[in-house]
N, C-alpha and C positions, 0 to 999 in steps of 0.2 A: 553420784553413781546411779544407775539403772536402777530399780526398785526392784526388791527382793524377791525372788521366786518364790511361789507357792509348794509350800514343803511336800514330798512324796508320800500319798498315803499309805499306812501299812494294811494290807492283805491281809483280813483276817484267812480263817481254817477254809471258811465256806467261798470264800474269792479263789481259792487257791485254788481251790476242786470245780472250779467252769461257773460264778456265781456272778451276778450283775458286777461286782467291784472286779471280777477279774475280766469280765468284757469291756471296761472300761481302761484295762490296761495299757499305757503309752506303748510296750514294748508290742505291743498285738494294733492299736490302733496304727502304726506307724508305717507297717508292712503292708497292710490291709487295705489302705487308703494310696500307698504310694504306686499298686500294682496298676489299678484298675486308671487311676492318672497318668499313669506312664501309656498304658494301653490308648486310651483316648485321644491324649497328646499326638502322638505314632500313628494314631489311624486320622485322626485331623491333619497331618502334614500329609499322608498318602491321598485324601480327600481335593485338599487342596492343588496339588499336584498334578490329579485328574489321572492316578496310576490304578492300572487293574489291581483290584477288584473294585473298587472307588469311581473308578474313571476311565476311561477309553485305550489310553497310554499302554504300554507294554512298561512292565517292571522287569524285564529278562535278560538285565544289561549284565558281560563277560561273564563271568562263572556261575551266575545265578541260574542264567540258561541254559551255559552250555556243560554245567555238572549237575548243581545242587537237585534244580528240576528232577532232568533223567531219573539222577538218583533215587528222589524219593520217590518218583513214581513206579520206578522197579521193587521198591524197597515195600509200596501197597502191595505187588502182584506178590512178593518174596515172602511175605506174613501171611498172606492170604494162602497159600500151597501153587499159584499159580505159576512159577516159573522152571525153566530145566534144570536149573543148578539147585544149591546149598551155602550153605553158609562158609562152607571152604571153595568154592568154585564157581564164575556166572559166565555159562555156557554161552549167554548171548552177547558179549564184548570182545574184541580184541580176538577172534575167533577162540576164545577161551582162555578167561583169565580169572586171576585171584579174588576169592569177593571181602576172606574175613579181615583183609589189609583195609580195603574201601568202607567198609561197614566202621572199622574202628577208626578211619580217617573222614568218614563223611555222614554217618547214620547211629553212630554208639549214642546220640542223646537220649535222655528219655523223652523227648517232647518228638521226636522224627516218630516214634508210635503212632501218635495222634492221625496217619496219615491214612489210616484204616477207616477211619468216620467218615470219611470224604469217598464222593464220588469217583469211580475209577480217570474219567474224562476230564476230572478237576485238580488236577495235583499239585496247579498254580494257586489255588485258595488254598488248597492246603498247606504249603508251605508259608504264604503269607501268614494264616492263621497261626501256624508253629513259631514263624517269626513276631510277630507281637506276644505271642506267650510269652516265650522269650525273652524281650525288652520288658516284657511286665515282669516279669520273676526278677529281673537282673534289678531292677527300681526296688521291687519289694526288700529283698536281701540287701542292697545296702542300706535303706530305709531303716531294715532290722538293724544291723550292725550299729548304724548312726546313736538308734536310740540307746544302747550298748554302751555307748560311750558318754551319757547325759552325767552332769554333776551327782553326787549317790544320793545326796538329802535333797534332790529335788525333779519334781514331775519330769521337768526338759520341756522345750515347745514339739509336740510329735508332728505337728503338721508341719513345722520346719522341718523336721527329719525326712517325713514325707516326701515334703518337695524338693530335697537337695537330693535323696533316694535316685527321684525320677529325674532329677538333672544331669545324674552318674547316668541313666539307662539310656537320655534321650539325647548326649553329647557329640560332638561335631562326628566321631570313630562310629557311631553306631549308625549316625544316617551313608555317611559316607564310605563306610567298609564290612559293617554288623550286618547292617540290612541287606546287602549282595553278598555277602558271603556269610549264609546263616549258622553254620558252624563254627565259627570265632565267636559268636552270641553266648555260650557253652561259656567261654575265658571271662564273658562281661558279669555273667552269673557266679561265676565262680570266683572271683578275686574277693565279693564283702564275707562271701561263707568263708573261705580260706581265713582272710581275719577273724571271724567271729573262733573259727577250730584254733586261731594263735592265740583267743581270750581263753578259748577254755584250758588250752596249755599252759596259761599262766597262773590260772586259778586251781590247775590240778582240776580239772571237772572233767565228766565227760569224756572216759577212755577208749569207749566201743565208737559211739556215734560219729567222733571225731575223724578216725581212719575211715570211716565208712563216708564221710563228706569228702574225703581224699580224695578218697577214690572213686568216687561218683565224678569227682569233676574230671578227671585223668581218663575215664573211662567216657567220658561226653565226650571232648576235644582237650586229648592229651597235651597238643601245640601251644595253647591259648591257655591251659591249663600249667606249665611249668611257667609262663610268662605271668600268669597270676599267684603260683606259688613263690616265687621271684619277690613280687609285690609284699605278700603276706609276710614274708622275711622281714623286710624291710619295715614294714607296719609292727611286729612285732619287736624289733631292734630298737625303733622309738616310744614302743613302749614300756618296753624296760629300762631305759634309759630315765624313761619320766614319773613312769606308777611303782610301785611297791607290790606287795603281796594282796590280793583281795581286789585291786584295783586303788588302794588307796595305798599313801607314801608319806613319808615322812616329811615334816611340810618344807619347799623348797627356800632355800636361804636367800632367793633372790624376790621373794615377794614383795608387794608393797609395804610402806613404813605401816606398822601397829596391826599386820596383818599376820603375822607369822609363827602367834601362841594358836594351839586348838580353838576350836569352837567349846562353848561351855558347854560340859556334859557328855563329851566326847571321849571316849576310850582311845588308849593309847595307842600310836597308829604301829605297823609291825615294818621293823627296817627289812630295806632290797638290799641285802649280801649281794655278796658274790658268790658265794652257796647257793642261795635261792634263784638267781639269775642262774647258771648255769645247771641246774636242777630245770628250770623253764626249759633253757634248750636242750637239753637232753629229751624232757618230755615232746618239746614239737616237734623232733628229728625221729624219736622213735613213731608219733603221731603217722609223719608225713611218709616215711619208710613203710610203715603197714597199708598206706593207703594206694602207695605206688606200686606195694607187689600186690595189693587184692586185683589191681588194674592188669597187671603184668599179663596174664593173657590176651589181652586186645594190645597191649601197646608194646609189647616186644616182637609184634607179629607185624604191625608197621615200623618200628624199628627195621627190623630182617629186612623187609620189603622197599623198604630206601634205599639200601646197600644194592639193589639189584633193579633199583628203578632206572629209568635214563635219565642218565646226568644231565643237568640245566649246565648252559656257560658258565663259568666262575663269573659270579658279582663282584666289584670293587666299589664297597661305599662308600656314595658323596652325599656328605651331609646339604643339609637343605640351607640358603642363607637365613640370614639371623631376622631380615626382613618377611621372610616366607613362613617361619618359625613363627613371631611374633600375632602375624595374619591369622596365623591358623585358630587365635586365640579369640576372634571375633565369628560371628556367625555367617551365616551362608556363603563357608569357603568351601571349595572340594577339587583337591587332587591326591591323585591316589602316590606320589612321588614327595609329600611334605608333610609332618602328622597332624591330625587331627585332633585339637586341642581343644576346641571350640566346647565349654561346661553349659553355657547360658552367661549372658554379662552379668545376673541378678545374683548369680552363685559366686563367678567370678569375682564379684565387687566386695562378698561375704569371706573368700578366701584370703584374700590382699588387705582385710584389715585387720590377720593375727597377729602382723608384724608388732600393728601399733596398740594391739587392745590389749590394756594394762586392766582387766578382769580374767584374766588368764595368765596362769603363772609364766614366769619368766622363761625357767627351764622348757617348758612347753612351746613358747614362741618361736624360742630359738631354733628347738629339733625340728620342732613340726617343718619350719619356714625354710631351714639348711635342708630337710629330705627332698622337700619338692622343689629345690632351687638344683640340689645333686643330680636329682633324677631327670631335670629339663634338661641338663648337661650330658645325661648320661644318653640321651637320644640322638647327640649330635656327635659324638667322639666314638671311632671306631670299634677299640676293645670292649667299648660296653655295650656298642649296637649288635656286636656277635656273640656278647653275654645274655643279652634278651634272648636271642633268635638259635641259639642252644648250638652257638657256633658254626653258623651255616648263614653267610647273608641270603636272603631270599631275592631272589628273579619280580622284582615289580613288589609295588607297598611295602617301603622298606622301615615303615616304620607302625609298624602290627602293635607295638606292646604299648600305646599310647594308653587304651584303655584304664592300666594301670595309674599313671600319672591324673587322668579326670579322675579315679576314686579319689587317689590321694588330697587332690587338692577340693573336692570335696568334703574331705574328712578337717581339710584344716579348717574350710567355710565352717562346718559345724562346730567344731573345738571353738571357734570367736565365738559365736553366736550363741551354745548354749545355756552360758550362763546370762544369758540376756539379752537386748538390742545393743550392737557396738556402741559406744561413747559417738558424738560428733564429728571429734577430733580422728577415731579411728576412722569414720566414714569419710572423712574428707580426704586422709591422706590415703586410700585405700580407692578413691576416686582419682586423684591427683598420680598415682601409679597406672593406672588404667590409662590415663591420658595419655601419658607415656609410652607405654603398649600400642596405643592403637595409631600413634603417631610415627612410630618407631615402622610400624608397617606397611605406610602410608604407599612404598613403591612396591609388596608385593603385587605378584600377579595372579594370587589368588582371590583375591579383593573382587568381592559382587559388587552389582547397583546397589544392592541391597544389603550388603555389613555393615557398613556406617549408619544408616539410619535406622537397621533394626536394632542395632548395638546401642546409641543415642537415645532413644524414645524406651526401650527396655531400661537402661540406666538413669533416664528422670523418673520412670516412672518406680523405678525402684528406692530412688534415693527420698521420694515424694512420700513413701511408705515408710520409710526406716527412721529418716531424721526425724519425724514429731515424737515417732513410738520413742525416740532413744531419749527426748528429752522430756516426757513427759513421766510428770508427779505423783503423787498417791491420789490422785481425785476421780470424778465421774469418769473424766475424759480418760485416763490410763486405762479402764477397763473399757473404753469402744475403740481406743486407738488401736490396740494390740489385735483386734480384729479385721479393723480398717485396712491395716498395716499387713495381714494374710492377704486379704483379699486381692490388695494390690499387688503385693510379692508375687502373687499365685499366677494374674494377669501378665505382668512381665516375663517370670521367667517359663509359662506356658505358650504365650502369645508368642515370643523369640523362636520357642520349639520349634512349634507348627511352623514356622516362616521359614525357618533355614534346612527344614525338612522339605520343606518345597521346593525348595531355590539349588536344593543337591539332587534332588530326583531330578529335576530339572537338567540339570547340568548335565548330570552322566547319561541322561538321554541325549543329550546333544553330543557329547565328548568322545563315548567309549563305542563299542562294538556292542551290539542288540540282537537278540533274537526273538519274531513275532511272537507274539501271544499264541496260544494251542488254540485250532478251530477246526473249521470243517476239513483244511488242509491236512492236518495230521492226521484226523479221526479216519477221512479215507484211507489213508495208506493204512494205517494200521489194521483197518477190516481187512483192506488187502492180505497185508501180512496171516492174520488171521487164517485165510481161508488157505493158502497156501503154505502154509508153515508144515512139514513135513520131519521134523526132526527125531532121530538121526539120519534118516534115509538119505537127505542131505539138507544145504542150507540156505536159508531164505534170508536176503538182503534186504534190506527197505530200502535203500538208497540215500544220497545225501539231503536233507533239508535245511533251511537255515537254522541255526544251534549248536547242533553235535549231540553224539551220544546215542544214536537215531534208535539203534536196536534196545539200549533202554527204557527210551521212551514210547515207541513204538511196537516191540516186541519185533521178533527174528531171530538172525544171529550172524550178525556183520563182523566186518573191520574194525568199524570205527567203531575207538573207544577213547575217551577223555579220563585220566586219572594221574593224581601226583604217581601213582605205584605202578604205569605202566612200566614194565621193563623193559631194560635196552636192547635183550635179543629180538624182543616181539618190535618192538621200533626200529633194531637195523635189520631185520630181515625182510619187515614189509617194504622200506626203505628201498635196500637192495633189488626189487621186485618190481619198483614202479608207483609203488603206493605214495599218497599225497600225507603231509601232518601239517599240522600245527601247533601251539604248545610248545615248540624248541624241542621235538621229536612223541613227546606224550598224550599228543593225540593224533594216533593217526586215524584218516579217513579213508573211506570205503572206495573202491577200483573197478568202474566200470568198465571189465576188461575180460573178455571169453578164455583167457587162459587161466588167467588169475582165478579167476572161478574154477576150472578144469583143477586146479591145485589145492583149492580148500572148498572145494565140493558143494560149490554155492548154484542149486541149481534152481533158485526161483530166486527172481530179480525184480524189486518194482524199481520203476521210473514212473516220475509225476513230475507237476508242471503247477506254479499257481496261476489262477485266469486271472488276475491282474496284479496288479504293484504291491510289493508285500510292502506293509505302511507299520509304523509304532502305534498308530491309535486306533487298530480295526486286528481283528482276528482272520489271516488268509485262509482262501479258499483253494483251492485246486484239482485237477484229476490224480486220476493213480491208475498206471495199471500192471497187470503181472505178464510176466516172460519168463517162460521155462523153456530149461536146455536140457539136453543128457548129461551128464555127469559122472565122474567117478566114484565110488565110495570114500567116505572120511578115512578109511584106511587102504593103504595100496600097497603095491609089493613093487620093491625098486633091486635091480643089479647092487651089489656091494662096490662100495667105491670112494672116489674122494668127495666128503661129506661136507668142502666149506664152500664160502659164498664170499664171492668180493662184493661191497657195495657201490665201486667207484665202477665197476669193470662195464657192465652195462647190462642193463632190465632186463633186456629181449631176452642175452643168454642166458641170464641168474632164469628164469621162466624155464626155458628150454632146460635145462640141467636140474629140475625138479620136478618138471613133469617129463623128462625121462625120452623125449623126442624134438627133433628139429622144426620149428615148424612158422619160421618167420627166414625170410630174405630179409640178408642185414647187408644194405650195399653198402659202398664206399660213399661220404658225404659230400659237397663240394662247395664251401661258402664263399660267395662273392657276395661284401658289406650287408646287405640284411635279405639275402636269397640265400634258400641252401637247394641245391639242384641233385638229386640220385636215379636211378635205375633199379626198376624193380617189376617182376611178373607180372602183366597186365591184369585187373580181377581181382589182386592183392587189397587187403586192407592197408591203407598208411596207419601206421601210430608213430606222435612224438611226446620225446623224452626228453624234458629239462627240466629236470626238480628246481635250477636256480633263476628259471627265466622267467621275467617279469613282464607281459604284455600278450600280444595275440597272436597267432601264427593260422595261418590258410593255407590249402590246398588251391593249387590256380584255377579258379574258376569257382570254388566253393567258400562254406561260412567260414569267418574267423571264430577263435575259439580261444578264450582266455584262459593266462596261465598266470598265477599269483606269487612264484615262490620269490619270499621274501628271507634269507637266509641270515639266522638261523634259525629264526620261528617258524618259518613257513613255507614247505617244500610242497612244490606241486605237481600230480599224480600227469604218470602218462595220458596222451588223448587221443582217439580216433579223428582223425581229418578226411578223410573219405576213399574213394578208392581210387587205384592208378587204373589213369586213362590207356588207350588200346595201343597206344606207342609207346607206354612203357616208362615216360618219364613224369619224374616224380618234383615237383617245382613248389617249393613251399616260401610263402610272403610273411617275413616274420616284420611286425610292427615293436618293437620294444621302448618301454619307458626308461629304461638305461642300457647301460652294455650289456649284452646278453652273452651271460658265459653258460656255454653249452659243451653236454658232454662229449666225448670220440664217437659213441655211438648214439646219436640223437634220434636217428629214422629208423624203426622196423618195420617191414611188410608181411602182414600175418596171412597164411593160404589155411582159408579155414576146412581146406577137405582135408590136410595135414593134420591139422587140431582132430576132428573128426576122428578122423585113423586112429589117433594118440589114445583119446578118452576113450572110445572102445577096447584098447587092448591094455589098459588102466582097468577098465571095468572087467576083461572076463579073465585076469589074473588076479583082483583084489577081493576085499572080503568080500564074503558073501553073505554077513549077517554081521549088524554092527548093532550094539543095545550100549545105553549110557544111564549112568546115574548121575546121583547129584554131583560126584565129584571124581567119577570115575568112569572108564570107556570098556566093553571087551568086545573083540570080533571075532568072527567064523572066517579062517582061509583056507581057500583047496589046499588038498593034501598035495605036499611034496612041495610047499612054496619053499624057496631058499632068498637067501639074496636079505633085504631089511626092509622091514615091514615099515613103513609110515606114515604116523599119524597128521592131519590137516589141522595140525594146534604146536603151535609157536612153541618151542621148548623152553619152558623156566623151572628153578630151583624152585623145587620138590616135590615134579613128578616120577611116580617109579613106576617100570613098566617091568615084564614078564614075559616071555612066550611058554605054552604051555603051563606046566605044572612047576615051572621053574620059583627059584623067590625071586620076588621084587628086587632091582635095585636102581638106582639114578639113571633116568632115560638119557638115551646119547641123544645126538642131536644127526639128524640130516638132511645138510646147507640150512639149517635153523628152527626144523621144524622135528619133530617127536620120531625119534626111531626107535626099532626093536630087529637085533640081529637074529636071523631065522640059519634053523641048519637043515631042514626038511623033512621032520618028525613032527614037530609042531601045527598044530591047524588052530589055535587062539592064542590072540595075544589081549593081554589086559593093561592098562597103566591107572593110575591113580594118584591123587592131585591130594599132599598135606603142604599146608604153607609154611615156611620157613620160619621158625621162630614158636612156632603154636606149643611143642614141647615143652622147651626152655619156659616159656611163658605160664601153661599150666602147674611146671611144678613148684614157678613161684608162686605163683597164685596161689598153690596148696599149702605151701610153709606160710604164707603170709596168713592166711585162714584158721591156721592151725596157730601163729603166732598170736591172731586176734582173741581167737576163744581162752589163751592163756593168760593175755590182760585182762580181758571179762571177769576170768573165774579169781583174779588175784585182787582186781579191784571190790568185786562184791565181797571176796573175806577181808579184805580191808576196813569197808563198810560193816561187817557185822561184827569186827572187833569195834571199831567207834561207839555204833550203837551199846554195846557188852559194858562199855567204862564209862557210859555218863549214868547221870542218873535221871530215870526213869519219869521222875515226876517233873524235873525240872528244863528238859530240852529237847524239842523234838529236834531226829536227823533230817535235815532239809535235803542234802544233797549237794550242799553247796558250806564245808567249810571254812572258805576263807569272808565269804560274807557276813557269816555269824561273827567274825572277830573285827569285822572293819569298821573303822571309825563315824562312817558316815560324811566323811569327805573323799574328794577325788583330788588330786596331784594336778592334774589337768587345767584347774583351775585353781586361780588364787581367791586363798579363803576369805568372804565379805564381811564388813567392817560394821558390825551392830549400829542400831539407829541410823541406818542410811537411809 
């Protein structure tokens, strides 16, 4: 057998209270060391890479750019006092939309804080930096947890815990989903705590702190957060299964021969009832219930707010093959449609040999080895891919909850390992599995250059480390082997890190969609914006640049806006108008279009250009400049009338019929094969409309101009083609990459003295004073307006609006944008923006709050009866229980065999 662990020293008074023996604590060494390793690890893969801030590279691939960015960087101005909204409303998206839905789906961490230390111009380092915190804290807390789980009568190896810690933080799911999408990082943190709150559930410990871990994670990333409370179930199901009360159990009957009397000297251990077992769950239900309603104002306000978002297509889940599956368990794979499984092989190699390592009890092998054999399965079969995903298949990465399974089988590597170095025999057949694994996946087409031979070279050199430590004796060499044996461990499953962090940054720069890095290109516009920002008087566009989100990033207060919680009226009304998305409607994009503007009163517009090739490894540069129009007030006075909007019917008239005048010739179209010929007022503007056309269309004689819609992701915005020639015909050259389905009315011709006319007599019947707050609007109209007052903001559930001295109640809508009925007494109207769900939410929060202070106070007079009935000389109250009564063994492991 392995040579006996070095016994756990006991803490004396003065360790306990911060003394050199309590700095030397494994449970404190373990976290400590595994954070700052994870961090390094993480910034050596991005190094290697050559990703900003490290490297030249843009890291700003799909969401990371085109949300997370934005986000945090409105999210500095938003702490700082510097934006129009609040915490209920961001004046500059989606021409005014929800912000406390987004904050609790994209910004609730406490690490998004951090983003205040940073420079306004740098909010790329800042989230990088947020994001390595992140991967370090997620290393550290399983680290913690790991150590948590060491045999009771002995040290545990902590720098093993350490490194299997940082193998949880630094797994295939974090380079290739954690780290672009850094709000799932929040779930990676949260699955070891969540365990650690199912320890203290079983131990009866810790009734305050517990719900408050709850709900910290729920309150980070509520998503990532039910998928690791999900996990913690399950962690906590096998360990009741296997431990007893205190963490130790009665010894299992399936142990080794001559193994299964106590240890000498050992107090009697306390049987797991089915009283005490369900006592457990009862404690981690009422646990996790308090921690979810302290959460409940942030998460039932993105709850509400889903219900009202635009619908993504129904998904139908196809699981990945068994081949793709397999793959994923080697290193440097990356697609975002197979999960990410990839721990490190050195961990890997440490999991796969609980099956066979007869130093850990029986009962242990089994559960531990049936959960993560259940839970691989459970990622591939429907009902329980929609159990993870809270009954919703998600649109893209349909396999998010992986996360969970690297702890787990993490936790098993540890369970072998820490009563020792595995036997041989488990090391060989724990390789001999592996072989099989990665042969099994030999036809994925995830498979790198580099997975087989970083996975090979990481697995000699791991097994180069293990096998002497496992067979070595009581002599000199046992006490340099087991050093020998870190160091190499440390090199393999560090050196594999960094490698398949490179070879996935790699990749998703080559694979997915990008957005440059922030430079001179942005920093122009946004002066721009700056100087011309006039809000409310009206509103300033930035325009499109590559990313999305612009007016977050850039400040203003555009269209375009990127968020799971946009809603579906604000996406089918811009829709119906002409406006471009993508996102499968949730994000739409901004509308280079002089009426569109006349309708949401956007009367400063940049347009910029970059002076050369926008590249991934350079910061673009370009101009910017501004154009101002006359405009009408964000609020206007319309005839009463019919209030709806087709979206199919066509742009030009949805336009005309909200700004309230005719002011485009909409002729008959004429298509012969890929011509389409019309008539139209000499002078006239052309624009065309095909949200599903995919390729370029020209003016005869002028530029082509690309259109992308790619349906249903991706609908593309009307365009200007240029003007009709002096005879009046209008001849457009469409080039298409497939069949171009286009709509009945595809050609308008805009007469801009008409538009002219319009916006004037918008302007001298609408308000005449419009002031805003953070989350609310009031204006001044001439006396005797009738007819309905309307606001240039998209109407969603839970604004309430007023004329006069009236009360508030649920604004109407008209053709999709904010109304208020006028009877011609009234000269203000007010509306005001609560999110849906913020009630309901506070007053759970308040019972849940109120329920916490009643455990508090129930717990501590619990505690001072304890204290009351022992005796004084003889015991101090630790705080802990059921450890004062435990045997000094763990269940976990099978008890060792004296004289070995």
């Amino acid at each position: 057998m392995p040579p006996a662990a070095t016994p756990v020293p006991t803490p004396d008074r003065e360790g306990a209270r911060g003394g050199p023996r309590r700095a030397r604590d494994p449970r404190l060494l373990a976290p400590t060391v595994a954070g700052p390793l994870t961090a390094a690890v993480f910034v050596l893969a991005t190094a290697l890479a050559r990703s900003h801030p490290l490297g030249p590279y843009t890291r700003n691939v799909v969401d990371l750019g085109q949300q997370y960015l934005p986000y945090h960087a409105y999210w500095r101005a938003f702490l700082l006092g510097d934006t129009h909204g609040d915490a209920f409303l961001n004046w500059n998206s989606g021409f005014g939309a929800g912000f406390l839905g987004d904050i609790g789906t994209y910004l609730s961490s406490p690490f998004s804080l951090l983003v205040v230390l940073f420079p306004a111009d740098r909010p790329e380092l800042a989230l990088y930096a947020i994001t390595v915190l992140k991967i370090a804290a997620a290393g550290a807390a399983m680290a913690a947890l790991l150590i948590r789980l060491r045999p009771a009568d002995r040290t545990g190896p902590w720098p093993l815990a350490a490194l299997l810690g940082a193998a949880y933080a630094l797994s295939g799911w974090t380079f290739n989903h954690g780290a672009s999408v850094p709000m799932w990082l929040d779930g990676l943190i949260a699955f070891p705590l969540l365990c650690l709150v199912a320890e203290w559930a079983r131990a009866g410990r810790r009734p305050v702190l517990g719900p408050l871990v709850v709900a910290l994670a729920w309150t980070a990333n509520f998503y990532t957060a039910y998928m690791a409370t999900l996990g913690a179930a399950l962690f906590l199901a096998v360990r009741l299964f296997t431990t007893g009360p205190g963490g130790s159990a009665e010894a299992d009957p399936g142990t080794i021969a001559g193994a299964g009397a106590p240890a000498a000297g050992s107090a009697a251990v306390p049987k797991a009832t089915a009283r005490w077992r369900l006592a457990v769950l009862l404690r981690a239900g009422w646990t996790v219930g308090l921690g979810v309603g302290l959460a409940a104002p942030l998460v039932l306000v993105v709850f509400s707010g889903t219900k009202y978002a635009d619908p993504t297509p129904e998904t139908v889940f196809a699981p990945a093959s068994w081949a793709e599956l397999f793959g994923r368990f080697l290193p440097a794979t990356a697609n975002v449609d197979t999960p990410a499984l990839s721990i490190g092989t050195p961990a890997l190699l440490l999991a796969l040999t609980l099956p066979f390592n007869r130093a850990v009890a029986p009962r242990v092998r089994l559960a531990w080895t049936a959960l993560t054999v259940l839970v691989t399965l459970s990622l591939q079969w429907g009902p329980t891919h929609l159990l993870w995903h809270a009954g919703a298949s998600p649109n893209g990465n349909p396999y998010r909850q992986t996360f969970v399974l690297s702890g787990l089988l993490l936790i098993a590597a540890w369970l072998s390992v820490a009563p020792g170095v595995p036997r041989p025999a488990a090391l060989l057949g724990a390789t001999a599995l592996l072989g099989a694994l990665a042969l099994a996946a030999r036809t994925s087409a995830d498979i790198d250059a580099w997975s087989y031979p970083a996975a090979a070279a990481a697995l000699l050199l791991a097994l180069a480390a293990l096998l002497p430590a496992a067979r070595a004796g009581r002599s000199a060499a046992s006490r340099v082997l087991p050093v020998a044996a870190a160091v190499a461990l440390l090199a393999a499953q560090a050196g594999e890190a960094a490698v398949s962090g490179m070879r996935t940054e790699r990749q998703q720069r080559a694979d997915v969609a990008w957005a440059p890095r922030i430079g001179p290109w942005q920093r122009a516009v946004a002066a721009e914006v700056a100087r011309a920002d006039a809000w409310p008087a009206y509103r300033t566009d930035p325009g499109p640049l590559p990313g999305g989100n612009e007016p977050l990033l850039l400040g203003g207060e555009g269209a375009d806006a990127y968020s799971s919680l946009t809603t579906e009226n604000t996406s089918r009304t811009l829709d119906s108008l002409g406006f471009g998305h993508y996102a499968k409607g949730r994000h739409p994009e901004t509308l280079d279009n002089p009426v569109a503007d006349a309708i949401f009163s956007v009367g400063a517009r940049i347009r910029s250009e970059p002076t050369g090739p926008v590249r991934q490894d350079a910061a673009p540069r370009g101009t910017a400049t501004v154009t101002t129009t006359p405009v009408p007030p964000l609020v206007t006075v319309h005839p009463a009338g019919n209030a709806t909007v087709d979206p199919e019917d066509s742009a030009f008239r949805n336009q005309e019929l909200l700004l309230g005048s005719s002011v485009y010739a909409l002729p008959a179209v004429r298509r012969t094969g890929t011509t389409l010929t019309a008539r139209c007022p000499a002078g006239t503007e052309v624009w065309f409309w095909a949200p599903e056309y995919h390729g370029t269309a020209a003016l005869a004689g002028g530029a082509p101009a690309d259109f992308d819609g790619r349906p249903p992701a991706v609908r593309a915005p009307m365009r200007a083609l240029g003007t009709v020639p002096a005879g009046g015909e209008v001849r457009l050259r469409l080039v298409p990459e497939r069949a171009p389905a286009l709509p009945r009315q595809s050609v308008g011709c805009l007469d801009r003295a008409r538009l002219a006319a319009a916006v004037a007599r918008l302007t001298a019947t609408g308000a005449t004073e419009v002031t805003t707050t953070g989350h609310g609007l009031t204006a001044e109209l001439p006396p005797g307006s009738t007819g309905v007052a309307v606001v240039a903001v998209p109407r969603a559930t839970g604004w309430r609006c007023a004329a006069g001295d009236a009360a508030p109640v649920s604004a109407r809508s008209h053709r999709g944008l904010l109304a208020i009925p006028l009877d011609g007494r009234a000269t203000r109207v007010s509306c005001a923006f609560r999110p849906p769900g913020v009630r309901l939410g506070a007053a759970a929060g308040a019972a849940a709050l109120l329920a916490l202070l009643a455990t508090a106070l129930l717990a501590r007079h619990r505690a001072r009866r304890a204290g009351a009935g022992s005796h004084p000389g003889r015991q101090e109250f630790t705080g802990r229980p059921h450890e004062a009564r435990s045997s000094g063994r763990n269940a976990d492991y099978a008890p060792r065999r004296t004289g070995a």
